[in-house]
N, C-alpha and C positions, 0 to 999 in steps of 0.2 A: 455651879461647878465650872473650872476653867476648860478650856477648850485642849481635849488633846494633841495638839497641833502636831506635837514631836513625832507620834507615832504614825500620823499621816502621811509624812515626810518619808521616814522611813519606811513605810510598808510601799508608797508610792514607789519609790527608788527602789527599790529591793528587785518588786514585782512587775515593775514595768521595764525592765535592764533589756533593752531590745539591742544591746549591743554588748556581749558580756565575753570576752577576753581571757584565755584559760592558759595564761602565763603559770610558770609557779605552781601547777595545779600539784605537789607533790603528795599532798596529806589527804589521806580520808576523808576529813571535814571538812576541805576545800572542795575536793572531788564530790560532795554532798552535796554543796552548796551548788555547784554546776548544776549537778542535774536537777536540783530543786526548781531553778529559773528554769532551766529546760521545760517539764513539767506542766510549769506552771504557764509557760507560755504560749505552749498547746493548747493547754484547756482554753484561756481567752480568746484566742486565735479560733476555735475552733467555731465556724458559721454554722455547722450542724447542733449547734446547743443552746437552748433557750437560756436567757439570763439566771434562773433561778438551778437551771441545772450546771450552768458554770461556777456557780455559789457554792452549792450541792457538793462537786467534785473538790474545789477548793478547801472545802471546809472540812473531808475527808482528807486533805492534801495536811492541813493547818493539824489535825491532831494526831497525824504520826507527828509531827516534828516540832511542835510548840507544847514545853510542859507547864500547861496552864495553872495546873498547882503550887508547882511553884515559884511561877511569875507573879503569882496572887501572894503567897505568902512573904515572900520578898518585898514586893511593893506593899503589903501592909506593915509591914515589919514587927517591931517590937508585937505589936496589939494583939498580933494573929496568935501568941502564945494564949491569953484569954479567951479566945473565940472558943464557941462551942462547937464541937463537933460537925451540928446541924447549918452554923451561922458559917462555917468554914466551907461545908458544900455550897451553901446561896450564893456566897464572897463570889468564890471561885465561879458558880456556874453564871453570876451577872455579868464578873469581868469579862470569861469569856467570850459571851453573848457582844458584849459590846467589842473585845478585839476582834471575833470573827468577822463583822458588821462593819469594822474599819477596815479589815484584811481584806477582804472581798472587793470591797468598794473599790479599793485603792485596787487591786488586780482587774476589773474591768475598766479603768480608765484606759481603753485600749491606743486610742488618740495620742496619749503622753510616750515622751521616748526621753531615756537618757542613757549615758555611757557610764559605763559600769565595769571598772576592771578589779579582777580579784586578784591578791597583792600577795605576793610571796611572804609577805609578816606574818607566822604564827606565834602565836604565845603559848607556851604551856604550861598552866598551874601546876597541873601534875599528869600522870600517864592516863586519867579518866578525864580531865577538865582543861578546856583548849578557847582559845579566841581566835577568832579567821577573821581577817578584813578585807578591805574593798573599799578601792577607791570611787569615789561617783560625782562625778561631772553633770551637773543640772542645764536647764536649757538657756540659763544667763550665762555659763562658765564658770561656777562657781566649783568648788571641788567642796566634797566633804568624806571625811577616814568614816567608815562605820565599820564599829567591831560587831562581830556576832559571838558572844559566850555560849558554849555547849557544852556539855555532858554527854558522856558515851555509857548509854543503856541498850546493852544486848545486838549493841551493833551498828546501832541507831546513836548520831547525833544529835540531840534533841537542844534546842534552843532554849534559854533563860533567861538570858536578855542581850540589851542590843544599845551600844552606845554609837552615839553619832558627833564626832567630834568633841570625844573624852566625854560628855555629855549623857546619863545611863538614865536610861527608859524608866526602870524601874525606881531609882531616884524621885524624878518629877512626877510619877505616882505618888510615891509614898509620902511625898510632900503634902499633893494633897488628901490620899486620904486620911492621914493624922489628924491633919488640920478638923476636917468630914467628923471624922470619928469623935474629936477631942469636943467638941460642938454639938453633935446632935446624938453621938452613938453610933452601936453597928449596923443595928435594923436598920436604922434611919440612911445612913451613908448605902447600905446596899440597896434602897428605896430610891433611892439619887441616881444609879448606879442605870435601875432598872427604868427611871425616868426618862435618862439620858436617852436608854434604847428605844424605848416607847416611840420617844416622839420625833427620832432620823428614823423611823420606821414608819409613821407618819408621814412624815414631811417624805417620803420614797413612795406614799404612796398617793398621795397631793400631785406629785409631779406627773406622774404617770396617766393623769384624769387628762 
């Protein structure tokens, strides 16, 4: 399975914005998006909490605001119309497992810093469905636009996905898990899934010997 580089990227940048700029902040879901890094950069920050409890907090952070189902259904696309009810909960509860496993990671890189400004650009699909961006400047100088697509449920901006220079997260999923799927199946691709996680679970716990 290909390496998910992209989303490393962007959970790194997102979650490490130790420099985050509140131009513009006119909209809800900009103002969301503040305090999100806020948040989140306490809990890292935070010297009174063991690794696994910063994980812990995170991960409660990650499911108000990331709708895992359907980032999964999205990034499976077409296929998820066939899935079975049961095969639709594993989908979902594998991908997560492995985004929370990248989220995390990438939010204790406490070491990393980049500059992070949130950009007066909103897009409005419609009076429910919004894209917020943000500019991010890496530690070469390089600049990259990343959209955040949301949904407003009950108050709540909830995430769906996340492009990073026109470039959509769920896209370069879906790519491969068609491929995955069209090849072995569904068991089999969410076997892969769970593989993946297995063994950076592993290899986190190698490191630490």
């Amino acid at each position: 399975m290909k390496k998910y580089w992209l989303f490393y990227v962007i959970a790194w940048f997102w979650l490490q914005s130790a420099m985050v700029y509140a131009q513009g902040l006119t909209h809800p879901a900009q103002q969301q998006l503040q305090e999100n890094v806020d948040t989140i950069l306490a809990v890292t920050h935070n010297t009174g909490l063991t690794e696994s409890q910063k994980v812990a907090q995170i991960t409660t952070y990650a499911d108000q605001y990331l709708d895992y189902e359907r980032i999964t259904a999205l990034a499976v696309g077409l296929p998820w119309r066939q899935f079975t009810p049961q095969q639709k909960l594993d989908f979902t509860a594998a991908f997560k497992a492995m985004v929370i496993r990248v989220y995390a990671h990438s939010a204790l890189m406490g070491a990393a810093k980049a500059k992070v400004t949130v950009l007066p650009k909103v897009i409005e699909h419609n009076p429910r469905q919004i894209e917020v961006f943000t500019d991010i400047i890496g530690r070469n100088g390089k600049h990259f636009e990343v959209g955040y697509q949301m949904y407003l449920n009950k108050g709540v901006y909830r995430i769906y996905n996340i492009r990073v220079n026109g470039t959509s997260l769920i896209t370069i999923y879906r790519n491969q898990f068609n491929q995955l799927i069209k090849q072995e199946g569904v068991e089999a691709t969410i076997d892969v899934i769970r593989d993946v996680n297995n063994q950076n679970e592993l290899k986190k716990v190698d490191s630490l010997k």
